[in-house]
C-alpha positions in Angstrom: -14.6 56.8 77.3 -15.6 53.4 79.2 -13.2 51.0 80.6 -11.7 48.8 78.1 -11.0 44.6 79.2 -9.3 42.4 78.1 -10.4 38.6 77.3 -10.9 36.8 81.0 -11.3 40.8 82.5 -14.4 41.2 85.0 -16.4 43.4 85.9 -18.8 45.2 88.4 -21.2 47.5 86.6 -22.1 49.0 89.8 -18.7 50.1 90.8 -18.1 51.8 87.0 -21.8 52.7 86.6 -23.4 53.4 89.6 -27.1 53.5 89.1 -27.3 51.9 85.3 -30.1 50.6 84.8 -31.3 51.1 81.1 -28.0 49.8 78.8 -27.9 48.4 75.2 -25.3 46.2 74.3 -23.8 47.3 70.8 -22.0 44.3 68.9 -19.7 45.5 65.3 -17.3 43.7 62.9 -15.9 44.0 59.5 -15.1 41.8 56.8 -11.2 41.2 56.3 -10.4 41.8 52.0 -10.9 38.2 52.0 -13.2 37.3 49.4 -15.1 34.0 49.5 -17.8 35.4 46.9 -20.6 35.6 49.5 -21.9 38.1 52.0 -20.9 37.3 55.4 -24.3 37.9 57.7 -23.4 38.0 61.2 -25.8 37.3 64.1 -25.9 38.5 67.6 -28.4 36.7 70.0 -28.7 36.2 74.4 -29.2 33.5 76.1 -31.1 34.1 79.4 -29.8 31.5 81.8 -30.9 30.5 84.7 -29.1 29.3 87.6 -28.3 25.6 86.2 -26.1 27.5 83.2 -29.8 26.3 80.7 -31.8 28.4 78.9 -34.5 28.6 80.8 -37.2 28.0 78.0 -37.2 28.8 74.2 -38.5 32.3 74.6 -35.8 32.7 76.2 -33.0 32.7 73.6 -33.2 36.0 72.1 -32.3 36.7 68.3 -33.8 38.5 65.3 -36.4 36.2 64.9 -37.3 36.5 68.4 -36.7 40.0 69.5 -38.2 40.3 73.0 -37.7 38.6 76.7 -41.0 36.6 77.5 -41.1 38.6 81.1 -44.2 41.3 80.8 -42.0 44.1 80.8 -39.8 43.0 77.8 -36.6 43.3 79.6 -34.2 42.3 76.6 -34.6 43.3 73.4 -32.6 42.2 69.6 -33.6 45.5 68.0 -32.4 43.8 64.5 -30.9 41.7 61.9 -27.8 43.1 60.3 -27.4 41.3 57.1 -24.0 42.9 56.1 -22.0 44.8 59.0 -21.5 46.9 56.5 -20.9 50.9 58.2 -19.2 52.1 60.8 -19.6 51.5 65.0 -22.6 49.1 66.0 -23.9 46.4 64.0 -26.5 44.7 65.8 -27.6 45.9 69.3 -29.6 44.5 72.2 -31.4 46.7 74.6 -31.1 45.3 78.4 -33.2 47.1 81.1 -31.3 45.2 84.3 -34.0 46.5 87.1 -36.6 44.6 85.2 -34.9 41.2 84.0 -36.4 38.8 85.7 -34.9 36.9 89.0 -34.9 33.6 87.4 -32.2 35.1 84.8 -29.2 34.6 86.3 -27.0 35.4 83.2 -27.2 36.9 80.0 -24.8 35.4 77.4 -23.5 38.1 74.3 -23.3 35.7 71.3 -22.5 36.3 67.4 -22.4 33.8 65.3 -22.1 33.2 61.6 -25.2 32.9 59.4 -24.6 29.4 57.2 -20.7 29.7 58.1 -19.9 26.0 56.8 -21.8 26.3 53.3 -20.1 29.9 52.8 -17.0 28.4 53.8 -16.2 31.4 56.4 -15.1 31.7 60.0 -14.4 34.3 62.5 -11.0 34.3 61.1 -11.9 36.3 58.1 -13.6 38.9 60.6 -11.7 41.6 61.6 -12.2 44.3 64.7 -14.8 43.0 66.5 -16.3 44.3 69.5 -18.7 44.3 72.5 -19.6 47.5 74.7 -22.3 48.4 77.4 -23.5 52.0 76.8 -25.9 53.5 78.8 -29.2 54.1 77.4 -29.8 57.2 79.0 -26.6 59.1 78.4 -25.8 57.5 75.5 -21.7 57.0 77.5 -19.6 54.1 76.4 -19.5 52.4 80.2 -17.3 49.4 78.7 -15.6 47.8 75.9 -14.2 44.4 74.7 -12.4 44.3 71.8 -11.7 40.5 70.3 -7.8 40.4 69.1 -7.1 36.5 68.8 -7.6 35.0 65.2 -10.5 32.7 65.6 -9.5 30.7 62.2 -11.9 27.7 62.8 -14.6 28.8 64.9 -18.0 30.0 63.7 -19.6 30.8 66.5 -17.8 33.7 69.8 -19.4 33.9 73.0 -18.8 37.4 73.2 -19.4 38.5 77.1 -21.8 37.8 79.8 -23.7 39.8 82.5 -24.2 38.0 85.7 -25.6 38.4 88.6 -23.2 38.0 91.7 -23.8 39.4 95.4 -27.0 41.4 94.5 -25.1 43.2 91.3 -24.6 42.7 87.9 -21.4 42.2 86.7 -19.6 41.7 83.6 -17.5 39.0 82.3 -15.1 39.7 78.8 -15.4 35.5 77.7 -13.9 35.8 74.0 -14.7 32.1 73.8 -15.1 30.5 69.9 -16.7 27.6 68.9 -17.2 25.3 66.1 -20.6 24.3 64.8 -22.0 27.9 64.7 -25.2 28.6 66.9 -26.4 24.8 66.9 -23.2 24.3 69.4 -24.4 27.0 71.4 -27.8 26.1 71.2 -26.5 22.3 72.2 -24.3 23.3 75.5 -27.0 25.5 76.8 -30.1 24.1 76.2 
């Protein structure tokens, strides 16, 4: 079992992980009983920032529809789109391979958002136990684990965590931040 934060915890993945380098970052929710006679369809996606908090191009926001890191190596990829969340532990996962993420990335941003929220008339409110966690590719190991508790009753969009660099390492950062507007707000403040 990993170490489990709370919203505002950080981080060092070297100090809990020494030597990770391969990692996938797994993302899973359910539906509350709520019925608003539509599918909820949930999206993960990264933002690859670089050091002025921007993406640094449009390759550079990862989702379904744009599953791989434009660095040669393909250092992040979305491996999927979950149209349900439907089944037990990950929904959606991204696959990060930190030694080769580029040094203009300066942070990777853990989003979910959800898919045509205002027409459907949902928000994160009517999601229940989600989660982020950082398992290491190799061993398959939990290394750590955010679970969301607050009631996010308006927001349609949840910046979920973020790995930064800091002091040569990369770190992790529980955020737990919601937002209004779905993924055109977070494609607004970070483009």
């Amino acid at each position: 079992m990993g170490v489990s934060l709370t919203k505002g915890q950080r981080v060092s993945l070297d100090k809990i992980a020494p030597g990770l380098s391969e990692l996938f970052v797994g993302l899973g929710w359910d539906i509350k009983a709520t019925d608003t006679g539509l599918d909820f369809d949930l999206d993960a996606s990264v933002f690859l920032l670089g050091g002025n908090e921007k993406v640094i191009s449009d390759k550079h926001f990862i989702f379904y529809n744009n599953p791989t890191s434009p660095d040669p190596h393909k250092s992040v990829e979305h491996t999927g789109d979950n149209l349900t969340g439907a089944g037990e532990g990950d929904d959606e996962v991204i696959k990060i391979n930190l030694k080769n993420v580029p040094a203009d990335v300066q942070k990777i941003l853990i989003t979910v958002t959800i898919h045509e929220a205002q027409q459907r008339q949902q928000n994160f409110g009517q999601v229940r136990n989600s989660f982020v966690r950082i398992v290491n590719a190799q061993t398959k190991q939990e290394v750590v684990r955010y679970d969301l508790v607050e009631d996010y009753s308006i927001e349609t969009a949840l910046i979920m965590a973020e790995l930064y660099r800091k002091d040569g390492e990369w770190r992790l950062n529980a955020v737990g931040a919601g937002y209004q507007g779905g993924l055109q707000a977070l494609l607004d403040r970070y483009s």
